[in-house]
Each structure stands twice: as structure tokens, then as C-alpha cells.
C-alpha positions as CSV (number, residue, x, y, z in Angstrom):
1,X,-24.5,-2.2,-91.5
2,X,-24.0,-5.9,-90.4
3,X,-21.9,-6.9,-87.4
4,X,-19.8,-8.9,-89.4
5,X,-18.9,-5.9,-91.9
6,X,-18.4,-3.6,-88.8
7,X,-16.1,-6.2,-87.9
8,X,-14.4,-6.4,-91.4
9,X,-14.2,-2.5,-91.7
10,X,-12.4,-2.5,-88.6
11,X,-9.7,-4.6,-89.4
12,X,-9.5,-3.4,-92.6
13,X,-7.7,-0.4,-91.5
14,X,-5.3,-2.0,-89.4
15,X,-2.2,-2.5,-89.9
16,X,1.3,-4.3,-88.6
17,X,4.0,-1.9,-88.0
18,X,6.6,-4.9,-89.2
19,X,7.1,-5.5,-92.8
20,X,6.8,-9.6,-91.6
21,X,3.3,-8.9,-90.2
22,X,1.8,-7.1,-93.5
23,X,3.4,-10.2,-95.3
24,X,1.8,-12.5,-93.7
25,X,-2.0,-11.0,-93.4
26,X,-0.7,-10.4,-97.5
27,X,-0.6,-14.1,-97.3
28,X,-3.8,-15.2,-95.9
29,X,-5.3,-12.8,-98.4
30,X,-3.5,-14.3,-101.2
31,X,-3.9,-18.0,-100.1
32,X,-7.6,-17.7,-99.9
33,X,-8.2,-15.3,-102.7
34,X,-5.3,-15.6,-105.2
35,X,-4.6,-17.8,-108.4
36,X,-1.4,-17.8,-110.5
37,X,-3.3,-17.3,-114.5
38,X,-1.2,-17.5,-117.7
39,X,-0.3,-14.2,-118.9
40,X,1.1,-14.9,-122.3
41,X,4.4,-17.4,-122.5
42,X,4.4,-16.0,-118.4
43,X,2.1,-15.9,-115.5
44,X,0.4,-13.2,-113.6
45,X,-0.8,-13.3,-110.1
46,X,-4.7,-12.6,-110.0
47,X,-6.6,-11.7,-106.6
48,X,-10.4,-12.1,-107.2
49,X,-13.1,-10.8,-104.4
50,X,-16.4,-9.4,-103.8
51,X,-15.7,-7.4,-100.8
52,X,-14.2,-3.7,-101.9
53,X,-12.4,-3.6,-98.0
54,X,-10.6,-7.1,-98.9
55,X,-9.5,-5.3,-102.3
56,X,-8.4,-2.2,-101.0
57,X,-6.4,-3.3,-97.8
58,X,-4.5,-6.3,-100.3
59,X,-4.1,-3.0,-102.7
60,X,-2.3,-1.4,-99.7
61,X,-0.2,-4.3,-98.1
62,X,0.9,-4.7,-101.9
63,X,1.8,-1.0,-102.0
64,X,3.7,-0.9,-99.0
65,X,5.3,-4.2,-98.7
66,X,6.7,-4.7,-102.3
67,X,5.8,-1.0,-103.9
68,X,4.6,-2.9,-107.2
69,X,2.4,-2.3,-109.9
70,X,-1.2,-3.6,-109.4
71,X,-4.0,-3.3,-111.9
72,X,-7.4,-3.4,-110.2
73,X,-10.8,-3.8,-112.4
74,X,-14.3,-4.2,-110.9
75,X,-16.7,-6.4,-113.2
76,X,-20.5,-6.8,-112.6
77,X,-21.0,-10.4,-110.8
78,X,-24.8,-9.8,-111.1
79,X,-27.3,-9.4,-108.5
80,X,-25.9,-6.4,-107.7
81,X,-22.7,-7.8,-106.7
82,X,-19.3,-6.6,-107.6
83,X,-16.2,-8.6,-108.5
84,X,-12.8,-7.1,-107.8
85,X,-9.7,-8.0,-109.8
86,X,-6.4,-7.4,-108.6
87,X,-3.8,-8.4,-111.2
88,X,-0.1,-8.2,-110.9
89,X,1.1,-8.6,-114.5
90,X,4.8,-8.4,-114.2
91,X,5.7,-12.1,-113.9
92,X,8.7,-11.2,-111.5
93,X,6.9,-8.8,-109.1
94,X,4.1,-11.7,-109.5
95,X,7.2,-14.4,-108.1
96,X,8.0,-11.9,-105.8
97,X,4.5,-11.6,-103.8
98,X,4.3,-15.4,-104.1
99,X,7.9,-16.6,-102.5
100,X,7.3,-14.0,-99.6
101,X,3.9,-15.0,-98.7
102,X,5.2,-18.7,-98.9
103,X,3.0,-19.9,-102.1
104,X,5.9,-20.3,-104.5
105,X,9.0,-22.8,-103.6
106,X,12.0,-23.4,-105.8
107,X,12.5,-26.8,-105.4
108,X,16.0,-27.3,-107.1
109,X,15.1,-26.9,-110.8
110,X,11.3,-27.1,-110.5
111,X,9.1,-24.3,-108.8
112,X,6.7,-25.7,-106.8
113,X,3.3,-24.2,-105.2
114,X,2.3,-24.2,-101.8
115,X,-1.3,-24.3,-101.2
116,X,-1.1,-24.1,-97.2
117,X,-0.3,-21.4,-94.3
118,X,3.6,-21.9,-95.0
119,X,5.2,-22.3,-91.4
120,X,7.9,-19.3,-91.7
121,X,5.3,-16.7,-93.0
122,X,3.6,-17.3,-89.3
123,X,6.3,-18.4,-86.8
124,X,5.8,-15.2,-84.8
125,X,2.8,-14.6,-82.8
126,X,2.3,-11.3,-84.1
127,X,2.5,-12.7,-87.4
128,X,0.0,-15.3,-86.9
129,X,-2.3,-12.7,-85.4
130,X,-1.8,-11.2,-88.7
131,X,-2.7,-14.1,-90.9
132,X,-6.6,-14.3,-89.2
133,X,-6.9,-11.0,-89.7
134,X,-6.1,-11.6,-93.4
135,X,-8.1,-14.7,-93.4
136,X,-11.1,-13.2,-91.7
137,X,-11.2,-10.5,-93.8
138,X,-10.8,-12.8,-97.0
139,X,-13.3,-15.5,-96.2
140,X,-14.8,-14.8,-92.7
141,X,-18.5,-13.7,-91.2
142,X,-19.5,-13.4,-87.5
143,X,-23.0,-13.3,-86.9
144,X,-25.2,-10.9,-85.1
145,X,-24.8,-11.4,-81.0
146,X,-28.2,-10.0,-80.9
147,X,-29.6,-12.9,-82.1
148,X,-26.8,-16.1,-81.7
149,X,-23.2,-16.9,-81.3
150,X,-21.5,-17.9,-84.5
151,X,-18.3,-16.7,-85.6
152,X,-16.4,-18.5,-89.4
153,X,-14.2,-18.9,-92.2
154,X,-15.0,-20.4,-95.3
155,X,-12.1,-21.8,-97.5
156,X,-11.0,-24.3,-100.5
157,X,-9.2,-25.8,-99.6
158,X,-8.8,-29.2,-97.1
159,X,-5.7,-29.0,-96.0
160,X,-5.9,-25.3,-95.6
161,X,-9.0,-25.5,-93.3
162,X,-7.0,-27.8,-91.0
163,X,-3.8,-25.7,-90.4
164,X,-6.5,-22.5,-90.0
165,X,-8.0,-24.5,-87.3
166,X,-4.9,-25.3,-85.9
167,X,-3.9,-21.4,-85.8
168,X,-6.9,-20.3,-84.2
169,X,-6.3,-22.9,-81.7
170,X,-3.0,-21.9,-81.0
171,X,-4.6,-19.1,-78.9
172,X,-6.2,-21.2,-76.4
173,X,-9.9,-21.6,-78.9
174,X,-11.8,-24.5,-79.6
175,X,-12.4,-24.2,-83.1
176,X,-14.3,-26.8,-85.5
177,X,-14.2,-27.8,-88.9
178,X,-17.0,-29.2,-91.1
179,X,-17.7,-29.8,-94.5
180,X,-20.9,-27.5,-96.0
181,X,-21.0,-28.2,-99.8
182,X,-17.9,-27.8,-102.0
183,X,-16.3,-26.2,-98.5
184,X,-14.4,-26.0,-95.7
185,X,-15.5,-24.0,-93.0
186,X,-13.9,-23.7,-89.6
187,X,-16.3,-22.0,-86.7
188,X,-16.5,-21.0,-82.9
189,X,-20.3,-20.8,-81.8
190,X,-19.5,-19.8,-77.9
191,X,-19.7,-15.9,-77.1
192,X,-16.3,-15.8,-75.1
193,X,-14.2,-17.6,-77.6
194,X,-15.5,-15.3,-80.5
195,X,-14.7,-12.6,-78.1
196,X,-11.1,-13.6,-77.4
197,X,-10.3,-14.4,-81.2
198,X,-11.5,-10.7,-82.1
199,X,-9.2,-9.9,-79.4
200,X,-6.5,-12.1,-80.9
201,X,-7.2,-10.2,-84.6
202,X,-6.9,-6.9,-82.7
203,X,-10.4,-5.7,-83.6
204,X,-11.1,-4.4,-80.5
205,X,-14.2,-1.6,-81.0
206,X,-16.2,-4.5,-82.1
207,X,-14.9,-6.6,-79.2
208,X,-16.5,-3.7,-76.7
209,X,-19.9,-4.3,-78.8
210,X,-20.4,-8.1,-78.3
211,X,-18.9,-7.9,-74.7
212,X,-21.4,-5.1,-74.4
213,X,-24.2,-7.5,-75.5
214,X,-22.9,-10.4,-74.1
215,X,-23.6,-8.4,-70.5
216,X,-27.1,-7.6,-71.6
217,X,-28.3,-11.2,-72.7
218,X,-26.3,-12.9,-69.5
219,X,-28.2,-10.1,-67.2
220,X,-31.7,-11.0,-69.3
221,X,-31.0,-14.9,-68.9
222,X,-30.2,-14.6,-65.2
223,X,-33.5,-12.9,-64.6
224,X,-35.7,-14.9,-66.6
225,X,-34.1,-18.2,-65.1
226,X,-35.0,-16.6,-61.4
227,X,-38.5,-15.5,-62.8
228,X,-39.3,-18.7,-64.0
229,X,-37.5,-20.8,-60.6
230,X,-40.0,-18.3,-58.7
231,X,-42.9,-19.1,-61.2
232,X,-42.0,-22.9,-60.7
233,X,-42.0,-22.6,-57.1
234,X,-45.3,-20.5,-56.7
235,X,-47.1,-22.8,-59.1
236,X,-45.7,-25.9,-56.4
237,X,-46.9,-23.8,-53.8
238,X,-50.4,-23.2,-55.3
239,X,-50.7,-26.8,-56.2
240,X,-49.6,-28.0,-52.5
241,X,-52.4,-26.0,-51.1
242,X,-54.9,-26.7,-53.6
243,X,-54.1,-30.5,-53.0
244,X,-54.6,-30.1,-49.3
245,X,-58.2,-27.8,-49.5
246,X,-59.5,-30.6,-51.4
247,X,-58.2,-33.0,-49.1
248,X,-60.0,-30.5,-45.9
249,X,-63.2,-30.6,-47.8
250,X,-63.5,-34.1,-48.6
251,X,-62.9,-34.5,-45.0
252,X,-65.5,-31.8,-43.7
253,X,-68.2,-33.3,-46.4
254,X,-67.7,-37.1,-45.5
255,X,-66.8,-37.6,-41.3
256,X,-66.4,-33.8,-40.7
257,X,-63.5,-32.3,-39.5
258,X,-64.4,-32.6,-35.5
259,X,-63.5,-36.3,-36.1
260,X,-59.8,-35.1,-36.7
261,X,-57.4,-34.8,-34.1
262,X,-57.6,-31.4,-32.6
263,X,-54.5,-30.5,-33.8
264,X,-55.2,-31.5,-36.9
265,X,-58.6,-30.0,-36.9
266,X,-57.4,-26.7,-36.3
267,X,-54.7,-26.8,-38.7
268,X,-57.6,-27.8,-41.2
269,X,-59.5,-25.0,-40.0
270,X,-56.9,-22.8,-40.5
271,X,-56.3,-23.6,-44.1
272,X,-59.6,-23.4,-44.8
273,X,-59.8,-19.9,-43.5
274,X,-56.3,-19.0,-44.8
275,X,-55.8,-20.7,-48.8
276,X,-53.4,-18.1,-49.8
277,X,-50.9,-17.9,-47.1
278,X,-47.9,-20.5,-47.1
279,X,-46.9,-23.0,-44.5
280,X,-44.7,-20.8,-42.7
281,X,-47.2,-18.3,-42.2
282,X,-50.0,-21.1,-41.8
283,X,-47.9,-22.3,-38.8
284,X,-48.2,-18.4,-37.1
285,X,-51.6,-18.8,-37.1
286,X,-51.8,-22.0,-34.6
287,X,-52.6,-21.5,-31.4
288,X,-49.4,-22.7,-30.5
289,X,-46.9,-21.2,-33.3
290,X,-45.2,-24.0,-35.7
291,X,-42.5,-24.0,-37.5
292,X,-43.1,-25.0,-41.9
293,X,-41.4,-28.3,-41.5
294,X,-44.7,-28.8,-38.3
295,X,-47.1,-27.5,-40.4
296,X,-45.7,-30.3,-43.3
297,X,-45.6,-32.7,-41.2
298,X,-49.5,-32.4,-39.9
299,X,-51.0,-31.9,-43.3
300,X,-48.8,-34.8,-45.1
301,X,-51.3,-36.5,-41.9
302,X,-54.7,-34.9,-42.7
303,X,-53.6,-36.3,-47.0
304,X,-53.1,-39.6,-45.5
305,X,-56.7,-39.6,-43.8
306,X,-58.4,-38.3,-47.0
307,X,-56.6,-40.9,-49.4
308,X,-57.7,-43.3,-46.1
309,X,-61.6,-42.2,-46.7
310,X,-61.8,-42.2,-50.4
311,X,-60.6,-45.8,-50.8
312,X,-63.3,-46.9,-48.6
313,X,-61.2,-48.1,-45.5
314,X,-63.0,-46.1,-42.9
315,X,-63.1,-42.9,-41.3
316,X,-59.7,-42.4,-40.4
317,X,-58.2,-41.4,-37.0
């Protein structure tokens, strides 16, 4: 079972305990999924999906909202996938469903369709809370956390995709829009802001699961990026010292290290005898005990000599 059904399953059996709140996720369902089809000298309302949770909770908000007549079908969409048809025949239960969610306007004489969120349906907060869930469930997918961040709704229509976006970001979210084909799609890709919308949309089981993984990767991250800081600072380390034996031994093979200062000879000497160990405990090992910034300071002078040999400019001092 995928995240993003887990998700859907969830919210599928919730529901508002207001009649407004059922109308309105009634109207995301119907905005995104729902056509108005001829039916004879009338018209019908027809809700067509592919997901059986999206058929069965419009089924029930139907049921309890305007107790009407629904005729459901299923039809083979191929590939194994299933279509199903929800079908209000009666032309004034049909009217009904579509003035309350905000689709159908009178308009004086003429009766006009509305093919965005209509303001009134979604004035409460509740209520608006309600519409993603009905939107999500109609048109949405969130992908594993497991693998990335990526939570989205696919719709129609333009001017529908902007007043989604604008809902979601009524909570405080950053949600984009962009064109993919013949859609709109509107999408969070940040782990916290997917987090809080599932909060907004109530669906809160799966909110524990991606907080839960969320914890997981952040705790993974944070130790590889200290793993790899401590990698990155050993391999500096290793390369110092590596730098500054081949610096010793050039020394000790062309003038010889006696030639060196004594204290500079016996730090030499003391790398030599010590390649593993780092300034600080290079510095412990001196005769007279020095401090890493000392110990720096000395070999940044035993470099300078060795660069002084190999370009020929003497013997150094």
C-alpha cells in the first residue's frame, strides 16, 4: 500500500460533523470530478473516478447531505483500471447538489455554471479545511518520504488551480503551480509544509508517519554531514603532514637537517619519528612543550626552507 493511498484511505473516512463542511469537501469532489451530461430534454449530474475511496465517500456525503438517489456503475477503463460512475438522474436533486456546492448560479433568467471554488461554500476555515480534503482525495498524490518530498493536486482547470493555490496558502504554505501537459498541478516539495497541510486536512495517522521519517532522515543527514566534516578534516590533516615529511626529507637528503635551526631540527626530528600524531600532540613531544598554533608556526618555516632549496636559491637558514 502506497503512502499516498494510506493518506487517501485516511481521509476517506472522515468526516465534518456540520452539514456546511460535508458540502463543501462535496464540492471539491464535484468541481474536480463532476460534469453536468444531457439526460433526455433534462440533465443529470455525472461523477466519474478511478479511485473506489473517492466514489464511496462522494456516495456518502450525497447520502447524508441531500438523502438523494445516486446510481453508481463501475466500467472496465482497461489495464486493469476501474472507472466509477456516480449518476444523479433526477434533474432537480441534480440542481440541488449543484447550487449548494456553488457550481450552478441563477443569474436572473439564465442559469449559469461556476467552474471555480465558489467563495461562500469555503468562507469558514473548517470548511476550507474541508474542501482539500475533497480535493486531495479527488485529484491528489503525496509521494513516499522514504525516498523524497513531494506532495500534489492535479486539476482542469486554470482558474481552478489558482484559487486551490490560494487555499492552501491561506494556511501559512508555499504552494506552486505549474503547467505538466493538458494540466494544472499545484505542489509543496518541503517535508514540513506537507506535514502541516496533512495537518490542515486532518489526516493526522499519516501525519505521525512522515514526522516519524522526517526524524529518521534529519538524524541520518546530521550524522553523515559530521562524518564527512570529520572525513574532510582527517584527510586535511593527513595531507598537512604528508606535505611537511616530504618537506623533512628533502631537507635531510639535500643540506641535512643539522643545518636547521635547533628548534627546527628537533621539530623535524620529531615528525619524522611521529607521522601520525597531530600538531597538538607533536607539540608535547618538544623538549620544551608547544602549543598547535607553535608547532604551525615552525613547520610553516621548515616549508619555507624546502620550497627555498628546491628552487635552487641555496641552503636555507
Amino acid at each position: 500500500m502506497s503512502f499516498s493511498y494510506k493518506v487517501k484511505e485516511e481521509l476517506s473516512a472522515h468526516f465534518g460533523n456540520a452539514r456546511h463542511c460535508q458540502i463543501a469537501e462535496l464540492s471539491a469532489i464535484v468541481n474536480i470530478c463532476g460534469g453536468i451530461a444531457s439526460f433526455g430534454k433534462t440533465f443529470c449530474l455525472k461523477i466519474q473516478t478511478e479511485n473506489f475511496l473517492v466514489a464511496k465517500k462522494c456516495f456518502t456525503l450525497l447520502q447524508n447531505t441531500f438523502n438523494i438517489r445516486v446510481d453508481i456503475s463501475v466500467r472496465s477503463g482497461g489495464k486493469r483500471r476501474r472507472i466509477y460512475l456516480l449518476l444523479i438522474r433526477n434533474a432537480f436533486d441534480a440542481a440541488r447538489v449543484l447550487m449548494a456546492t456553488g457550481i450552478l448560479h441563477k443569474d436572473r433568467e439564465q442559469t449559469v455554471t461556476f467552474d471555480r471554488i465558489y467563495p461562500p461554500v469555503t468562507a469558514a476555515v473548517c470548511c476550507r479545511r474541508a474542501y482539500l480534503r475533497g480535493a486531495f482525495l479527488a485529484s491528489g498524490s503525496v509521494n513516499n518520504p522514504e525516498k523524497n518530498y513531494h506532495l500534489e493536486f492535479v486539476v482542469n482547470s486554470p482558474l481552478l488551480a489558482a484559487d486551490l493555490q490560494e487555499m492552501v496558502n491561506s494556511f501559512g504554505l508555499e504552494a506552486k503551480t505549474v503547467a505538466r501537459k493538458d494540466h494544472e498541478v499545484i505542489y509543496l516539495k518541503e517535508g514540513e509544509q506537507i506535514v502541516d497541510l496533512l495537518n490542515v486536512m486532518e489526516a493526522h495517522l499519516a501525519l505521525m508517519e512522515l514526522e516519524n521519517v522526517r526524524i529518521v532522515k534529519e538524524m541520518r543527514n546530521d550524522i553523515n554531514r559530521k562524518v564527512n566534516c570529520e572525513t574532510a578534516n582527517l584527510n586535511k590533516v593527513v595531507g598537512a603532514a604528508v606535505k611537511q615529511l616530504e618537506d623533512i626529507m628533502f631537507i635531510q637528503s639535500t643540506m641535512g637537517l643539522q643545518k636547521l635551526p635547533p628548534q627546527l631540527a628537533e621539530l623535524a626530528e620529531a615528525r619524522l619519528q611521529y607521522p601520525e600524531k597531530s600538531l597538538k600532540e607533536l607539540g608535547s613531544c618538544l623538549s620544551e612543550p608547544l602549543g598547535k598554533s607553535g608547532v604551525n608556526h615552525r613547520l610553516r618555516k621548515i616549508s619555507a626552507i624546502a620550497e627555498t632549496l628546491r628552487e635552487g636559491k641555496g641552503e636555507g637558514k
